[in-house]
MARBARO-770954 format. One record per residue (C-alpha): residue in one letter; x, y, z. Coordinates in nm, 3 decimals, always signed. Layout:
BEGIN
   aa        xx        yy        zz
    A         X         Y         Z
...
END
This chain:
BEGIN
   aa        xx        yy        zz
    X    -7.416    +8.377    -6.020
    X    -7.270    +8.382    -6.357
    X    -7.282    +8.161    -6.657
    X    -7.054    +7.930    -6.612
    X    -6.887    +7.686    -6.893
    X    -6.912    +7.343    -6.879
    X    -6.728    +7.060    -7.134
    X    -7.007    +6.859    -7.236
    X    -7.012    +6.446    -7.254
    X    -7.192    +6.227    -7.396
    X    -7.421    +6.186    -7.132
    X    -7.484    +6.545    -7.122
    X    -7.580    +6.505    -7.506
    X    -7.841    +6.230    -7.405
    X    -7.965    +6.402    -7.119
    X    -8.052    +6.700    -7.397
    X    -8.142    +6.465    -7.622
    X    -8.394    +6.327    -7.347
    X    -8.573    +6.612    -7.239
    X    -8.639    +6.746    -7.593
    X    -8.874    +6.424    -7.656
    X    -9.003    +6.413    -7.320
    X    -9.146    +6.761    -7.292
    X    -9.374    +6.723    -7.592
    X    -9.436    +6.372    -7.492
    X    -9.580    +6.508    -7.139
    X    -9.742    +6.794    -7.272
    X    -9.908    +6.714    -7.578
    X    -9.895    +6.325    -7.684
    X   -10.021    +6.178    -7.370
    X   -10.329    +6.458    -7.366
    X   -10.430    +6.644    -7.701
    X   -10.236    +6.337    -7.921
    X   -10.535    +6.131    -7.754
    X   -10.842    +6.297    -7.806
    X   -10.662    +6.445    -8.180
    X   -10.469    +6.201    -8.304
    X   -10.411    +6.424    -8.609
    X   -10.200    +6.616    -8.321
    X    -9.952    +6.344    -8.426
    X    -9.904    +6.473    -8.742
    X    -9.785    +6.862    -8.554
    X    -9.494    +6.639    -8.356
    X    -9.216    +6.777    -8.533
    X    -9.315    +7.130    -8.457
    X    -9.443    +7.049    -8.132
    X    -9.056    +6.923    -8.057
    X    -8.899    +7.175    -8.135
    X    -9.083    +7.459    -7.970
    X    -9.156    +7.220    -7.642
    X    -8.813    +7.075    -7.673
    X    -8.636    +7.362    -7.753
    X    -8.781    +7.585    -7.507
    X    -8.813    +7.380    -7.220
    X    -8.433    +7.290    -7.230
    X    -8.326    +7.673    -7.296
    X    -8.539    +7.713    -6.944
    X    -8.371    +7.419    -6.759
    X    -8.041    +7.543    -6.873
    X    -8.032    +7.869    -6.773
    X    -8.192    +7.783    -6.444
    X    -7.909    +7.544    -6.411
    X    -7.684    +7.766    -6.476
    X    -7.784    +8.076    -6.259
    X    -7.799    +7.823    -5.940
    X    -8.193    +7.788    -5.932
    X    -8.390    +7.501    -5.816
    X    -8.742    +7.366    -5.849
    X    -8.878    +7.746    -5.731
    X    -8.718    +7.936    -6.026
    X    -8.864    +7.638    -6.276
    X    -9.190    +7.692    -6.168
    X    -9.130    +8.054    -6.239
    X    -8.981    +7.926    -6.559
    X    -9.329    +7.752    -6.673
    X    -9.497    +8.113    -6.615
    X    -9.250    +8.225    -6.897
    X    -9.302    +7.930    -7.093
    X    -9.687    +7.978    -7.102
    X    -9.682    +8.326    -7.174
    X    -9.439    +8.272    -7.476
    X    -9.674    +8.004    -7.616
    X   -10.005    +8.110    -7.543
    X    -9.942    +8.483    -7.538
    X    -9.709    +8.467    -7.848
    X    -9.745    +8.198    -8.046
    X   -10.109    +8.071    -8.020
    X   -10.209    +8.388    -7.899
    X   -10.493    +8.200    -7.786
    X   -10.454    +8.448    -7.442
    X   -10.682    +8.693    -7.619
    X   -10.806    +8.570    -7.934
    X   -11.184    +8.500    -7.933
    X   -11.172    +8.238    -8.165
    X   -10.867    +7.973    -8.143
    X   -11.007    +7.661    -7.900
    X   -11.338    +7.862    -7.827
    X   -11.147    +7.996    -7.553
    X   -11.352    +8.292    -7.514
    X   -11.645    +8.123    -7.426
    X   -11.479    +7.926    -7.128
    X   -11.510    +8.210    -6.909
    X   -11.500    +8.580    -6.822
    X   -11.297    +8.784    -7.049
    X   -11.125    +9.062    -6.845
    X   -10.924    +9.348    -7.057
    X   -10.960    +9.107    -7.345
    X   -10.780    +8.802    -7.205
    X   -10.902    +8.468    -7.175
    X   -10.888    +8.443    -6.828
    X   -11.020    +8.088    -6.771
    X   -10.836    +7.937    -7.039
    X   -10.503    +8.148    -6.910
    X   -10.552    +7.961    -6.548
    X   -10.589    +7.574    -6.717
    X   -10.294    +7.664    -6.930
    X   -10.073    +7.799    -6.617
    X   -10.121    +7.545    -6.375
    X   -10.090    +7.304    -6.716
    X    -9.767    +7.399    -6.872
    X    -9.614    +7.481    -6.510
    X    -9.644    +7.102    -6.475
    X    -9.682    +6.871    -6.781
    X    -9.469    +7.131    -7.006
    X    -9.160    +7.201    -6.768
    X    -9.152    +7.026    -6.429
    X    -9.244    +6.670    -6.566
    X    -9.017    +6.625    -6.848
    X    -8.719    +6.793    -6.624
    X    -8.831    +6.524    -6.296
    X    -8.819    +6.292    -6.555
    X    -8.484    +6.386    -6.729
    X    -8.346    +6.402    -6.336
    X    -8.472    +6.058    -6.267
    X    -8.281    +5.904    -6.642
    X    -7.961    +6.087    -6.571
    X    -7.931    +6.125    -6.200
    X    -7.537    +6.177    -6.248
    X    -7.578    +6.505    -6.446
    X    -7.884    +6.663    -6.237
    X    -7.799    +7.015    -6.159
    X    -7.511    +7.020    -6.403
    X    -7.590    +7.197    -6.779
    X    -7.652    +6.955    -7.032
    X    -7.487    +7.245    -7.284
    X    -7.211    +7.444    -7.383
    X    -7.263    +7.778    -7.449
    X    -7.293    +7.730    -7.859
    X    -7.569    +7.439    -7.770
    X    -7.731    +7.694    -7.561
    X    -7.748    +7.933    -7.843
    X    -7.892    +7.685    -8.108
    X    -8.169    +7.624    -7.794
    X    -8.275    +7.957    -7.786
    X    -8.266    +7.952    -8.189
    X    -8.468    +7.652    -8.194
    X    -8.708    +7.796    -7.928
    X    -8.756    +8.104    -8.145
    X    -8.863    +7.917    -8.451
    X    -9.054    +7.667    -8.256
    X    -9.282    +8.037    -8.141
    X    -9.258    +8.081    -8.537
    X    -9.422    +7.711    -8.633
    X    -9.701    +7.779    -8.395
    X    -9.803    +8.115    -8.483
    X    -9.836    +8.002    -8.837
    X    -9.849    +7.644    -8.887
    X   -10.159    +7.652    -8.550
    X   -10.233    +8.005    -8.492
    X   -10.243    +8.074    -8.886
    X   -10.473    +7.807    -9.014
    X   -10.753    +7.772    -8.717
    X   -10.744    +8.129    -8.627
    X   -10.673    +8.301    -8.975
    X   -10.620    +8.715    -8.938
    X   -10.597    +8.730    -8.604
    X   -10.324    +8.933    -8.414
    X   -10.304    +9.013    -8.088
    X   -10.308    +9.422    -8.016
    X    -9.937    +9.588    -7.985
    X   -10.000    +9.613    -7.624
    X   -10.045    +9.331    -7.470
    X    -9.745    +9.128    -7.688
    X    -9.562    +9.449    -7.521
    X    -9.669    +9.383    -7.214
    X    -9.626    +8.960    -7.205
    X    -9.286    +9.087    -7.356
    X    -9.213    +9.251    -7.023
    X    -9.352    +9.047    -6.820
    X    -9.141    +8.727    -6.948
    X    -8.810    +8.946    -6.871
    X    -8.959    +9.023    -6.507
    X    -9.032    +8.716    -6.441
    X    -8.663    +8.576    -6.608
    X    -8.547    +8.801    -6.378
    X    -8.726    +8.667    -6.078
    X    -8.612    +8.266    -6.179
    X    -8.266    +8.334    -6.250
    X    -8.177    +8.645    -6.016
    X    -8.437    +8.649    -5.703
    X    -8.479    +8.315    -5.635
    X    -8.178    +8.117    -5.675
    X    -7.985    +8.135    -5.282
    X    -8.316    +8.282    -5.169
    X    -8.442    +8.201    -4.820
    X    -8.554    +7.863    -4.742
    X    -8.801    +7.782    -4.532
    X    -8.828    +7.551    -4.190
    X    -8.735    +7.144    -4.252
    X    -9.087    +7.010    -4.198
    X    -9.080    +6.714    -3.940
    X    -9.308    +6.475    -4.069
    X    -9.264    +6.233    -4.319
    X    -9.362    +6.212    -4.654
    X    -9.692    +5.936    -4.729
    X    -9.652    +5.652    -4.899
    X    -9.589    +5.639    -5.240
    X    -9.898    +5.533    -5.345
    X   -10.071    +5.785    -5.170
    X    -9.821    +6.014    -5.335
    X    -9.984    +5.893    -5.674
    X   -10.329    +5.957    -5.583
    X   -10.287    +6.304    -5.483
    X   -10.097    +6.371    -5.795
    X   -10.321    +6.176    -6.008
    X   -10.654    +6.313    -5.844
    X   -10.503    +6.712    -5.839
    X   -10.447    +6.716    -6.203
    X   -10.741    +6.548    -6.293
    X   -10.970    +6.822    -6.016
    X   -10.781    +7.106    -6.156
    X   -10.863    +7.062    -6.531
    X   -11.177    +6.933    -6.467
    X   -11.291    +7.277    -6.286
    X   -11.167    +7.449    -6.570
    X   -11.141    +7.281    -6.894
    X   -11.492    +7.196    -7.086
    X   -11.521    +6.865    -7.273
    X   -11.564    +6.856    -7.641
    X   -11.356    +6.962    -7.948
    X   -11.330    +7.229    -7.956
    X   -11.474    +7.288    -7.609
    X   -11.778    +7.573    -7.641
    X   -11.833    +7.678    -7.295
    X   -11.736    +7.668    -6.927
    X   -11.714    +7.341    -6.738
    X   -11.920    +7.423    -6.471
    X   -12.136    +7.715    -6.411
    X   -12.207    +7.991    -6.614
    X   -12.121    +8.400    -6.599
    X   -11.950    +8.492    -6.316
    X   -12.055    +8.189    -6.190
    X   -11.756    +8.034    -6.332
    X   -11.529    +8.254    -6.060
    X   -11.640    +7.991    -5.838
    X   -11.437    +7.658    -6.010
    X   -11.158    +7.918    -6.136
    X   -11.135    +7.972    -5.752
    X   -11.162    +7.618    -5.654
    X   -10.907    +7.511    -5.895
    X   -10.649    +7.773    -5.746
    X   -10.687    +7.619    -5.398
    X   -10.639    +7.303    -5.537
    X   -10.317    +7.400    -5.736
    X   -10.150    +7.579    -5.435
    X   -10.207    +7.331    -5.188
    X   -10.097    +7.054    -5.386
    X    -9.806    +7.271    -5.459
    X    -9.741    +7.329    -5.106
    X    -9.768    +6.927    -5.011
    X    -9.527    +6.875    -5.264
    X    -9.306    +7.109    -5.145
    X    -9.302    +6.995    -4.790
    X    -9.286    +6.602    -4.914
    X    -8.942    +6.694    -5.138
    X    -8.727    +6.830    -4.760
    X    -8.944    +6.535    -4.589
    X    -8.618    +6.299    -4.437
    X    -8.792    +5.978    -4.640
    X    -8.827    +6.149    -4.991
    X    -8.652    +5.973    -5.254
    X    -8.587    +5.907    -5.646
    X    -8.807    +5.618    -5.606
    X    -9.124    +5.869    -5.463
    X    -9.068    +6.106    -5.778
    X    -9.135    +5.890    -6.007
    X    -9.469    +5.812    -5.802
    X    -9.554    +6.218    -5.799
    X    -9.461    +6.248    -6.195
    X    -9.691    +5.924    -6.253
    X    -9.998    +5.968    -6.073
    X    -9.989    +6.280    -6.222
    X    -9.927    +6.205    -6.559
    X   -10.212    +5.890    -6.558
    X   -10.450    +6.069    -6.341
    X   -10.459    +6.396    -6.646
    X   -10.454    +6.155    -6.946
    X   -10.727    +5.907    -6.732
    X   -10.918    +6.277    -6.741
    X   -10.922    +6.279    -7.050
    X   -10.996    +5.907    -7.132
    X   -11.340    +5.974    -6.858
    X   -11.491    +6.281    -7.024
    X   -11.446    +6.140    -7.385
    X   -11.792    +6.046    -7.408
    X   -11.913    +6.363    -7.342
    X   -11.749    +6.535    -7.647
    X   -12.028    +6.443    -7.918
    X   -11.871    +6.708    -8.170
    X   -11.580    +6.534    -8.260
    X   -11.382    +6.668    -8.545
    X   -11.133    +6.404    -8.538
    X   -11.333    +6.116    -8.506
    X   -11.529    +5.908    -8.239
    X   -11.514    +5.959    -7.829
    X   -11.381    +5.562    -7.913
    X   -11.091    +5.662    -8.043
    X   -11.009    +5.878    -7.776
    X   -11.077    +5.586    -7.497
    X   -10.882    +5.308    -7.719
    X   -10.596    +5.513    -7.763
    X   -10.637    +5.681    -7.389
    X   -10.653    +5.339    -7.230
    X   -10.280    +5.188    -7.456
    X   -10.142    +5.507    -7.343
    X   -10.212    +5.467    -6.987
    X   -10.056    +5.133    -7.010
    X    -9.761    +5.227    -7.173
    X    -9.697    +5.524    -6.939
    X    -9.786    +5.279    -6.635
    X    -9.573    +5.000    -6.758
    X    -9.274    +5.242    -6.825
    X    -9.289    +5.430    -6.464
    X    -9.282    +5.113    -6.331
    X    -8.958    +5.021    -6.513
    X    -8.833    +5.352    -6.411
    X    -8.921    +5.339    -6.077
    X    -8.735    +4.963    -6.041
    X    -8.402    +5.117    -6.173
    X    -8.405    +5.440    -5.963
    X    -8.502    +5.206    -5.663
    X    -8.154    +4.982    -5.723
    X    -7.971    +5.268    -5.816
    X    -8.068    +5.432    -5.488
    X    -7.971    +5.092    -5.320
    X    -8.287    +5.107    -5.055
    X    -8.673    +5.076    -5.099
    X    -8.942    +5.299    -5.086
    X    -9.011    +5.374    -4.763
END
């Protein structure tokens, strides 16, 4: 499928507009802006390489005829271009301790590479574009851009690599670049898999209608909420910087790496089956984005207290703010989830 032009309207503007702030928000505010709060202070750089690159993603996709498949796809690029490019926190065996969260195979961090995946897959890309969905249902699956808005997206995404490499990267990992190699090799493997989202996958196959029904929405939440929370707690260690694996030690640490896979593909796979369920609506998705956005911020709110080495202040600070943000997010989805629900014209069933 080609690129196709489309006149942009005002809506289209806000809909941009939207998903620029809400894929930082998602990301980084709600999770590293609580246990750093000088992460606060990063927000304008954090916009535009989150905001910038997330909506050169969604745009393409949009444009090549892709769905949810090709975004998830999308986050792989995403990831790679931050963490392999930017940060290069993939292989550095300094930046966030990462080397020390698990085994280091052909010099990548490959513990820290799986959070980050399964991480930016969801809170970087699919969130904020749910989200964006749910706030302009009239333009979903329709490019927010023109082709010249496009361009200044993939401009913005480009410095936004820039800002991280030097205004991150630079000052807590000073001297450090990753080998020729492997920024040749992510390099190719972020075309491949561009390739994959916006040639492969778009009209692909689809597979059997399942017959059940999707649960309730509640129950919706706690997957999502409890998922997110399982995942990074299997991989991520508490503290800041975090200075060894979560659980286990050596190869030891296979075993959660391996846990936290299952756990990402089958919740992937529920989710996949609840979206064609007959009963899935507006109203549920903002019950999936929810749970999981208060169940990974309630994370980190719960294993505050066992970071003791806090650069940035007391585990209290992370709780205080933790607990208004959980609030605010709940208090907001709930709004949300009122105004899709009349939009819709029928409850959640």
């Amino acid at each position: 499928m080609s690129i196709t032009e489309h006149r942009p309207t005002a809506g289209n503007r806000k809909a941009a507009w939207a998903l620029v702030v809400l894929a930082p928000v998602s990301a980084e505010v709600t999770f590293s802006g609580v246990t750093m709060p000088a992460m606060w202070l990063l927000l304008p750089a954090l916009v535009v390489m989150y905001g910038a690159g997330v909506l050169l993603l969604r745009e393409l996709v949009v444009r090549f005829g892709g769905g949810w498949p090709s975004l998830v796809v999308a986050g792989l690029v995403y990831e790679l271009v931050e963490d392999g490019i930017g940060l290069q926190a993939l292989t550095s065996p300094k930046l966030y301790n990462a080397a020390d969260w698990g085994p280091r195979v052909l010099g990548f961090n490959t513990t820290y590479w799986e959070s980050q995946i399964g991480y930016h897959v969801v809170f970087s890309v699919l969130i904020p574009v749910l989200l964006a969905d749910l706030l302009f249902p009239g333009h979903r699956g329709r490019p927010y851009l023109r082709r010249g808005g496009l361009v200044m997206a993939g401009v913005g995404a480009v410095v936004g690599v820039a800002l991280l490499r030097v205004g991150i990267a630079g000052t807590e990992d000073p001297g450090y670049q990753a080998p020729l190699p492997v920024v040749l090799g992510i390099l190719v493997a972020v075309a491949v898999l561009l390739v994959v989202a916006l040639r492969v996958l778009p009209g692909g196959v689809r597979g059997p209608v399942p017959a059940g029904h999707a649960p309730r929405p509640a129950v919706v939440a706690l997957v999502a909420g409890a998922a997110c929370a399982c995942f990074l707690g299997l991989l991520m260690p508490a503290g800041l910087p975090p200075d060894g694996p979560a659980i286990g030690s050596g190869g030891w640490v296979l075993v959660p790496m391996a846990l936290a896979a299952v756990v990402a593909v089958g919740t992937g796979v529920a989710v996949r089956r609840w979206f064609t369920a007959p009963n899935w609506s507006d109203g549920y998705r903002v019950w999936l984005a929810g749970g999981a956005l208060i169940g990974r911020t309630l994370y980190v709110v719960v294993t505050a207290p066992a970071a003791n080495d806090y650069r940035w202040g007391p585990a209290g600070v992370a709780i205080g703010i933790g607990t208004v943000m959980i609030a605010a997010m709940a208090y907001l989805l709930a709004r949300l989830s009122r105004r899709v629900t009349a939009g819709s014209g029928r409850g959640l069933q």
